[in-house]
DODOPA-978728 format. One line per 4 residues: number of its first residue (from 1); their letters; for each residue x, y, z of N, C-alpha, C. Coordinates in nm, 3 decimals. Each point is the difference from the previous one (the first is absolute). Example, Ala and Ser with C-alpha at 12.3 -4.5 7.8 and 13.67 -1.06 7.14 Angstrom:
% DODOPA-978728
1	as	1.319 -0.569 0.780 -0.089 0.119 0.000 0.090 0.120 0.000 ~ -0.035 0.105 -0.072 0.082 0.119 0.006 -0.077 0.109 0.073 $
END
This chain:
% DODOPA-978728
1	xxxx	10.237 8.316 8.022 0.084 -0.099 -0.063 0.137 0.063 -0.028 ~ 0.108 -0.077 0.044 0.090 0.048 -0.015 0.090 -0.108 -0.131 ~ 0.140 0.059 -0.053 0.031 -0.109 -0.095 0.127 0.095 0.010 ~ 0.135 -0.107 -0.044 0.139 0.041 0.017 0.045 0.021 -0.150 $
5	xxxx	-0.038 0.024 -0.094 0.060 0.042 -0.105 0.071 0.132 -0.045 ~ 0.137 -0.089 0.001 0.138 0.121 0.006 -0.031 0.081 -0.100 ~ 0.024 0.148 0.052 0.006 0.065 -0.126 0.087 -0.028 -0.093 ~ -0.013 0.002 -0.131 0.143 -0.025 -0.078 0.092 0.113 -0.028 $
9	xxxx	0.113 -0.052 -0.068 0.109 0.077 0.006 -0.017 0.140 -0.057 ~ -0.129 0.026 -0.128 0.019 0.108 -0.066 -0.083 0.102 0.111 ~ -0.088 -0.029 0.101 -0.079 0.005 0.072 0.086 0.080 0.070 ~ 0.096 -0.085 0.098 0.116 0.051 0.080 0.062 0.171 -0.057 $
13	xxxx	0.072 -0.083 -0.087 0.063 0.124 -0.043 -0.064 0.139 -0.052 ~ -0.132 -0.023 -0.023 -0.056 0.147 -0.001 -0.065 0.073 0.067 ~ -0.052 -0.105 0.172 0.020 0.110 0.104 0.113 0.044 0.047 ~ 0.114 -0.048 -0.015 0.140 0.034 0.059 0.018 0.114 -0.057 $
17	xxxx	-0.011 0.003 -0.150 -0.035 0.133 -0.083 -0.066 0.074 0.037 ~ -0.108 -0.023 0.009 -0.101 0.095 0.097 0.047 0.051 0.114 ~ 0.062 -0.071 0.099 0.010 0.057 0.127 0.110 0.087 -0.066 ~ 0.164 -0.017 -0.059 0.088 0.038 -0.025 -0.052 0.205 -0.034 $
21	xxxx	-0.092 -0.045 -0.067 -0.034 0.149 -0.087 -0.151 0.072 0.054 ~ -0.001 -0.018 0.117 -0.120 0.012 0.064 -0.139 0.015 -0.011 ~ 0.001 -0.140 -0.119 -0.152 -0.025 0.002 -0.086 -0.077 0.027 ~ 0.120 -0.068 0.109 -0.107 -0.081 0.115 0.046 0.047 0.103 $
25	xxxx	-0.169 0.002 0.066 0.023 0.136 0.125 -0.075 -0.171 0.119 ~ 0.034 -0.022 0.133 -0.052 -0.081 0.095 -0.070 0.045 0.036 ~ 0.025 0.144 0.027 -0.108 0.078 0.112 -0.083 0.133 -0.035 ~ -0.087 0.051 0.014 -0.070 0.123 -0.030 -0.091 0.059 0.153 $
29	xxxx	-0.003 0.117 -0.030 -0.086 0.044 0.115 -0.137 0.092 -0.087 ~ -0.065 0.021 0.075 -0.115 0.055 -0.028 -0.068 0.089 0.113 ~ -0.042 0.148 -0.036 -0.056 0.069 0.105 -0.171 -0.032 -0.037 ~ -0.052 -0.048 0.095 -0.226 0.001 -0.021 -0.041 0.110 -0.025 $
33	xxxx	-0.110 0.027 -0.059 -0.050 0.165 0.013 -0.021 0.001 0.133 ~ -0.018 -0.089 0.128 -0.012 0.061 0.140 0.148 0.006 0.047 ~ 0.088 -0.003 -0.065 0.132 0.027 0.055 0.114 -0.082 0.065 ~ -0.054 -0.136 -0.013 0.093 -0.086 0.087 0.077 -0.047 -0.104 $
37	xxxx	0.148 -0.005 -0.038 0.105 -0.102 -0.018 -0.042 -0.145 -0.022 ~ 0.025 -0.034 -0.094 0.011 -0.174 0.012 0.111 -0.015 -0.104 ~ 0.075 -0.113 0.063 0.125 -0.080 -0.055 -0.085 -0.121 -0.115 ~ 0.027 -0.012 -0.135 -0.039 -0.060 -0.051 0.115 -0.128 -0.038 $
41	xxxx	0.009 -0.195 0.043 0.093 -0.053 -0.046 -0.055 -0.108 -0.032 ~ 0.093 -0.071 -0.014 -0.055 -0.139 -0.055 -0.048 -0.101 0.161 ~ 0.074 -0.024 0.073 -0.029 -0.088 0.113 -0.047 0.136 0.119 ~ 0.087 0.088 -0.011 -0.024 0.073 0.129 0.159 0.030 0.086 $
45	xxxx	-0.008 0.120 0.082 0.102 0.026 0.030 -0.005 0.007 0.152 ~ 0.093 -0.122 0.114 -0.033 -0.068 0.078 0.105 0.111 0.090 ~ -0.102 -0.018 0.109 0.074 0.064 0.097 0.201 0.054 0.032 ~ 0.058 -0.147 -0.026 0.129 -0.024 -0.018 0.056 0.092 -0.104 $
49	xxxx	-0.124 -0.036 -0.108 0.084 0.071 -0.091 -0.003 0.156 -0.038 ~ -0.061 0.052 0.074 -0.055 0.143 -0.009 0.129 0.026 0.069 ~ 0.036 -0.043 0.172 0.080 0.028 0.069 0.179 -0.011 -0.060 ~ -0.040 -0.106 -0.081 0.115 -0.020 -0.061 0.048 0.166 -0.113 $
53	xxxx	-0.118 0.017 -0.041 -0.008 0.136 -0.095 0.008 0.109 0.095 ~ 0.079 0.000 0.127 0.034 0.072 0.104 -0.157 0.118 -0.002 ~ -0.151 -0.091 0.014 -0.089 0.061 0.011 -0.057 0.143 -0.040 ~ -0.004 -0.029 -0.154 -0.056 0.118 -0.063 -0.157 0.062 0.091 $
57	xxxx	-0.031 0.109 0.014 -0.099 0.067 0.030 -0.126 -0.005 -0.077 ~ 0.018 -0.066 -0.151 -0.106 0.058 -0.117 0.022 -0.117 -0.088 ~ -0.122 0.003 -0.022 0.004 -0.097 -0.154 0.075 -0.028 -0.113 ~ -0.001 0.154 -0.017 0.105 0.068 -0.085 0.127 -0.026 0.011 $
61	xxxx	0.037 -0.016 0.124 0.157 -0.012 0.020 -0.007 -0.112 -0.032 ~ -0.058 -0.108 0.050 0.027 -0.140 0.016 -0.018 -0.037 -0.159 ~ -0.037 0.034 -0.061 -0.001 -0.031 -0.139 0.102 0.010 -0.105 ~ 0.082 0.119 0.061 0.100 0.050 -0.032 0.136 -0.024 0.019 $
65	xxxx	0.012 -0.076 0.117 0.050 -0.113 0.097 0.019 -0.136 -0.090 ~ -0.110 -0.040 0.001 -0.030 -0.154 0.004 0.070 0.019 -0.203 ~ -0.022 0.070 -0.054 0.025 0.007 -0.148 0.145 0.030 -0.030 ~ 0.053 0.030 0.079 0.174 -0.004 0.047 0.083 -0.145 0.055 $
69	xxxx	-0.111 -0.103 0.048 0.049 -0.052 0.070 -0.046 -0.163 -0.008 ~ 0.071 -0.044 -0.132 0.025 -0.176 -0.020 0.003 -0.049 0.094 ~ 0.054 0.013 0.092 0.042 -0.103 0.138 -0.108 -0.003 0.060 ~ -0.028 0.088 -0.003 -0.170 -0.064 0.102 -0.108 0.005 -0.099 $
73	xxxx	-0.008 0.033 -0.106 -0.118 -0.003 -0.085 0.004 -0.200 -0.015 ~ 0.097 -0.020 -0.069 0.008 -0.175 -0.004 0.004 -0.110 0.107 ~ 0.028 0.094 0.119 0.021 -0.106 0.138 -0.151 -0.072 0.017 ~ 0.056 -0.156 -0.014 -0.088 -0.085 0.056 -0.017 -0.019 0.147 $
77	xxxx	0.093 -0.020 0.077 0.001 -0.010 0.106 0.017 -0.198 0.042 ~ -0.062 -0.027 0.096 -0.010 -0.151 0.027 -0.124 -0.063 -0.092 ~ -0.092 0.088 0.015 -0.126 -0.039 -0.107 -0.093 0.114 0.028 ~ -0.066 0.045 -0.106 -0.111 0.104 0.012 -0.063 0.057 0.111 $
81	xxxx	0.006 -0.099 0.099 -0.023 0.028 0.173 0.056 0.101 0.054 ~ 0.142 -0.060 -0.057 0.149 0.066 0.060 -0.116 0.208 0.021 ~ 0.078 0.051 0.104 0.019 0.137 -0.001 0.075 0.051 -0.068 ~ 0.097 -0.041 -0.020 0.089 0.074 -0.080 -0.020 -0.051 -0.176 $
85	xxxx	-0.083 -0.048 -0.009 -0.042 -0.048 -0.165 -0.047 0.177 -0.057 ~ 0.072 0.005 -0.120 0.008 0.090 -0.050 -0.158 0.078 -0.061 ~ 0.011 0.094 -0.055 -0.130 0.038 -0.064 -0.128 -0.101 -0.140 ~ 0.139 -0.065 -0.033 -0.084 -0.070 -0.105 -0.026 -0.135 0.054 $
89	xxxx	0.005 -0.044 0.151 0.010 -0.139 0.009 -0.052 -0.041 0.171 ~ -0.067 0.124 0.041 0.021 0.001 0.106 -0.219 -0.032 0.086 ~ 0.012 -0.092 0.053 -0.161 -0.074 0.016 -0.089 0.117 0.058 ~ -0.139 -0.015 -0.044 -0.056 0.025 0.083 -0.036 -0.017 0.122 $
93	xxxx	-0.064 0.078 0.129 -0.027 -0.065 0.117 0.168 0.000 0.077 ~ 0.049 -0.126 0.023 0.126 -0.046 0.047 0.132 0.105 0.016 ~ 0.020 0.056 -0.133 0.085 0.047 0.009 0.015 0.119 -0.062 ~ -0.181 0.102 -0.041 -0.003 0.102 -0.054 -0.108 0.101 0.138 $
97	xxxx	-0.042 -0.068 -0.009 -0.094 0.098 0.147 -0.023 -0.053 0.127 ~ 0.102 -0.106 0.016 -0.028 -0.034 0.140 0.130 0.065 0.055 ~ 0.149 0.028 -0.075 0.056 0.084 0.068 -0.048 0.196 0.049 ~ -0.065 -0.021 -0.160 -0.019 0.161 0.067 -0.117 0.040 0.078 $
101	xxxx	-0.057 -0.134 0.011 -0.116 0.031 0.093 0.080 -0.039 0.153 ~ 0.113 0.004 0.012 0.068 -0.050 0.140 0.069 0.157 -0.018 ~ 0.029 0.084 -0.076 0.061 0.089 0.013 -0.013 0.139 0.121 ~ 0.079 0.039 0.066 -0.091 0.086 0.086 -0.003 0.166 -0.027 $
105	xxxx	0.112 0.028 -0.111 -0.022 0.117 -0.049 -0.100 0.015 -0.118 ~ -0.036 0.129 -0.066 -0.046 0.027 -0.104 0.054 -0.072 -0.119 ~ -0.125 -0.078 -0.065 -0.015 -0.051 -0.154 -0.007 0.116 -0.095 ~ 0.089 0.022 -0.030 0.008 0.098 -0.118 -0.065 0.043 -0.112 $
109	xxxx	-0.069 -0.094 -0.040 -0.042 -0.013 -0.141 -0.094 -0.153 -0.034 ~ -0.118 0.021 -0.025 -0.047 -0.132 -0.025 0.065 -0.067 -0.120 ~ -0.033 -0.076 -0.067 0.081 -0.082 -0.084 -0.149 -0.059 -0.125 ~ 0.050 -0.071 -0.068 -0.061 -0.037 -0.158 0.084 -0.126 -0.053 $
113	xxxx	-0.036 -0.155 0.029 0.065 -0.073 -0.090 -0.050 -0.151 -0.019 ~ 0.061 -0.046 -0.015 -0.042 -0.157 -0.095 0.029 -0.101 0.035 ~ 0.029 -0.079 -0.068 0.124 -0.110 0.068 -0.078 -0.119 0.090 ~ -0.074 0.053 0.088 -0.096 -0.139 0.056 -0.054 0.130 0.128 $
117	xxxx	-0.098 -0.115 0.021 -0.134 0.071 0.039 0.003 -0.077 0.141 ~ -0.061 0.023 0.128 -0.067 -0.082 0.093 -0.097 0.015 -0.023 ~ -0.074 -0.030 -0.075 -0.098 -0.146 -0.047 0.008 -0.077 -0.116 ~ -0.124 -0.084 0.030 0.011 -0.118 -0.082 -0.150 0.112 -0.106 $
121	xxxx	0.006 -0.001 -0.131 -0.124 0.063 -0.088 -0.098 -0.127 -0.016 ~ 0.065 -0.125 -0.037 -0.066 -0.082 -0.032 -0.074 -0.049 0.074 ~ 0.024 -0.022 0.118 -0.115 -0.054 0.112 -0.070 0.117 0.075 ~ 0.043 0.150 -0.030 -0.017 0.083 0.117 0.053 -0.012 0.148 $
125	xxxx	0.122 -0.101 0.017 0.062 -0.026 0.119 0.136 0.121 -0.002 ~ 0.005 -0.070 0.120 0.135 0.102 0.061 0.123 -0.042 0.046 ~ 0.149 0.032 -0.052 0.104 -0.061 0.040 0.074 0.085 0.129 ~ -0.068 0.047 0.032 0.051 0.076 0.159 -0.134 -0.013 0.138 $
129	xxxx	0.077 0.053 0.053 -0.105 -0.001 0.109 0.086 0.131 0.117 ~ -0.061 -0.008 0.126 0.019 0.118 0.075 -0.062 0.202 -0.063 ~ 0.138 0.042 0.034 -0.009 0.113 -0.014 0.012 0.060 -0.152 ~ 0.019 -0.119 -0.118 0.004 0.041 -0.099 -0.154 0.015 -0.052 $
133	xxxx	-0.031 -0.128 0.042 -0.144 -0.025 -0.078 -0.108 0.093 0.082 ~ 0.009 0.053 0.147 -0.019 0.063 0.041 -0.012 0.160 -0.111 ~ 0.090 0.038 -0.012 0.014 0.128 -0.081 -0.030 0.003 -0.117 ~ -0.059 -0.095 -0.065 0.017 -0.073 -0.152 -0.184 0.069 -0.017 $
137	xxxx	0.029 0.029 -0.109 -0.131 0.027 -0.105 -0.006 -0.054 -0.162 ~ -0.077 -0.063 -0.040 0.010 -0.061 -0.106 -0.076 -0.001 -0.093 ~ -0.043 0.057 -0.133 -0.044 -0.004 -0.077 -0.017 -0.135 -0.121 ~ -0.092 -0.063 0.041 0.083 -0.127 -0.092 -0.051 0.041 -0.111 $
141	xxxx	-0.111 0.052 -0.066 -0.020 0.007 -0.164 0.118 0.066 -0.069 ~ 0.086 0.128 0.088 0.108 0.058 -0.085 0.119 -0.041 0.055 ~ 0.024 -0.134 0.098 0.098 -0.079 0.050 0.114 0.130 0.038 ~ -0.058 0.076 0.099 0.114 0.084 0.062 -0.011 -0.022 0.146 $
145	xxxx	0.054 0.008 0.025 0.018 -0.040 0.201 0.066 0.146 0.014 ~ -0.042 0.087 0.110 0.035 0.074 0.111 0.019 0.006 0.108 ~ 0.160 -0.001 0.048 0.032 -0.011 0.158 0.017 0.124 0.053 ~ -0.024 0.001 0.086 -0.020 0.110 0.083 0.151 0.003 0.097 $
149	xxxx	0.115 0.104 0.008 0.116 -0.023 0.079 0.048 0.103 0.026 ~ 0.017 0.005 0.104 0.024 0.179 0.089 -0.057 0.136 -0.020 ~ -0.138 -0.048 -0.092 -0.024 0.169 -0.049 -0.023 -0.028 -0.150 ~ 0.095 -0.080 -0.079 -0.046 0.004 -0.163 -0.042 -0.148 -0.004 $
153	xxxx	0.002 0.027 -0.141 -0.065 -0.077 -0.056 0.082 -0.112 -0.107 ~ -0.010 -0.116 0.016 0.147 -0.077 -0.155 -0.138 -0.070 0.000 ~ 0.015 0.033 -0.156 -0.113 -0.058 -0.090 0.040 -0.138 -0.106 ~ -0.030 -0.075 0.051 0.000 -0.162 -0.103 -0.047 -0.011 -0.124 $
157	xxxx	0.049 0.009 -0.109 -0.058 0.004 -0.133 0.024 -0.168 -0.069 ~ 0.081 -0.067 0.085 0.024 -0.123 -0.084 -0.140 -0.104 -0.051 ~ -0.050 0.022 -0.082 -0.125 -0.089 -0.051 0.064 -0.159 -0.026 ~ 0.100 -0.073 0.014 -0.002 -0.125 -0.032 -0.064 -0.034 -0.131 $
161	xxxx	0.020 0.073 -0.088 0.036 -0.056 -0.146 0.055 -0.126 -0.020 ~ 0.084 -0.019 -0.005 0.082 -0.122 -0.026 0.022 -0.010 -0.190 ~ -0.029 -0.108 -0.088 0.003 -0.017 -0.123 -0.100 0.041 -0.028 ~ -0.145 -0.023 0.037 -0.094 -0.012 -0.037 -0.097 0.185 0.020 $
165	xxxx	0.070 0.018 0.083 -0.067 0.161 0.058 -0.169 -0.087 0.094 ~ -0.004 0.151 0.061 -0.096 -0.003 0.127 -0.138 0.041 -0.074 ~ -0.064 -0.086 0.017 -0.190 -0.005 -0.037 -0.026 0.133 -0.015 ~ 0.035 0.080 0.152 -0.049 0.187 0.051 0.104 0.042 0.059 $
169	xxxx	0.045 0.105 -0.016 0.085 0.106 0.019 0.019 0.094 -0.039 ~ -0.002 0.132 0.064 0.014 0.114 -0.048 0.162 0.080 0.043 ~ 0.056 0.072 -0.124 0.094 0.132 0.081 -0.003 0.081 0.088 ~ 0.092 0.002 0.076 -0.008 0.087 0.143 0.034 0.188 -0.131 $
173	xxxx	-0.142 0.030 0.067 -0.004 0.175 -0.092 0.014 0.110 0.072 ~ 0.085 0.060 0.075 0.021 0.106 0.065 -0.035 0.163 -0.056 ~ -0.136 0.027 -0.007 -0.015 0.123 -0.095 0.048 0.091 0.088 ~ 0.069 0.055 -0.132 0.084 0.171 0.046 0.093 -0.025 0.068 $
177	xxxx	0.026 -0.088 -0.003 0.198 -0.071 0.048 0.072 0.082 -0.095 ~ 0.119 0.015 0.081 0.110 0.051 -0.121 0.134 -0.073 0.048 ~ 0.061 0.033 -0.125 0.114 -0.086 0.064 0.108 0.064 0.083 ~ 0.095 -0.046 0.094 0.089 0.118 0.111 0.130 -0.104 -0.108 $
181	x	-0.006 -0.084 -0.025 0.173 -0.067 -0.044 -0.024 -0.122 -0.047 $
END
């Protein structure tokens, strides 16, 4: 369930504060205790826009990157589809792993984020098809989806809460993660 209620003004002005004095961060990375990098964001960080971040090597960088950088942290694009839709806005499926699953170099870094899911929780259906749903693993009691894309892994945490919150869902728990940024 989704619902359009503007944040209000006092709302506004104290992430602006936040971002201003850096205590709102978009992006984080995380090393696994088996060693792989993951980019942690809100929608996900889309092919375009990695390239646009003149293609960091590491999680780390890109975090470091993306937390420098309003212009693409807020870019909507044409609509969530869009490729070039920024980290906080940017779809699953369409326009988060179907480019980098077209990619022909090395995926850098798997990824960690929210924002919308290809699937549906409530019916157990699916809003993709092909090579996504193909790669797709899904947990529905802890509503995480895993795609599989060049080698890593971008893990779906969005449970579809809405007002009411989700019946079952669990936190994505990475033991012995630490943080890289």
């Amino acid at each position: 369930m989704f619902w359009a209620d503007p944040l209000g003004d006092d709302g506004v002005t104290r992430l602006r504060q936040w971002w201003a004095d850096g205590r709102l961060r978009v992006a984080a990375a995380v090393r696994t205790a088996e060693g792989d990098e993951l980019l942690i964001t809100h929608a996900g960080l889309t092919l375009a826009g990695w390239q646009e971040l003149a293609e960091p090597g590491s999680a780390g960088q890109a975090a470091e990157v993306l937390n420098r950088r309003p212009d693409l942290i807020w870019r909507v694009g044409d609509h969530g589809r869009d490729a070039a839709a920024g980290p906080l806005w940017a779809e699953s499926g369409a326009a988060l792993h179907e480019p980098w699953m077209g990619y022909a170099g090395v995926v850098p870094f798997g990824q960690v984020h929210g924002h919308s899911t290809v699937v549906r929780f409530a019916d157990r259906g699916w809003r993709v098809t092909g090579r996504v749903r193909q790669r797709a693993a899904v947990d529905w009691d802890a509503r995480h989806v895993r795609v599989r894309v060049g080698g890593r892994v971008f893990t779906g945490v969005d449970p579809g809460h809405g007002r009411t919150g989700a019946e079952r869902w669990h936190p994505l728990v990475l033991p012995g993660a630490t943080l890289v940024e």
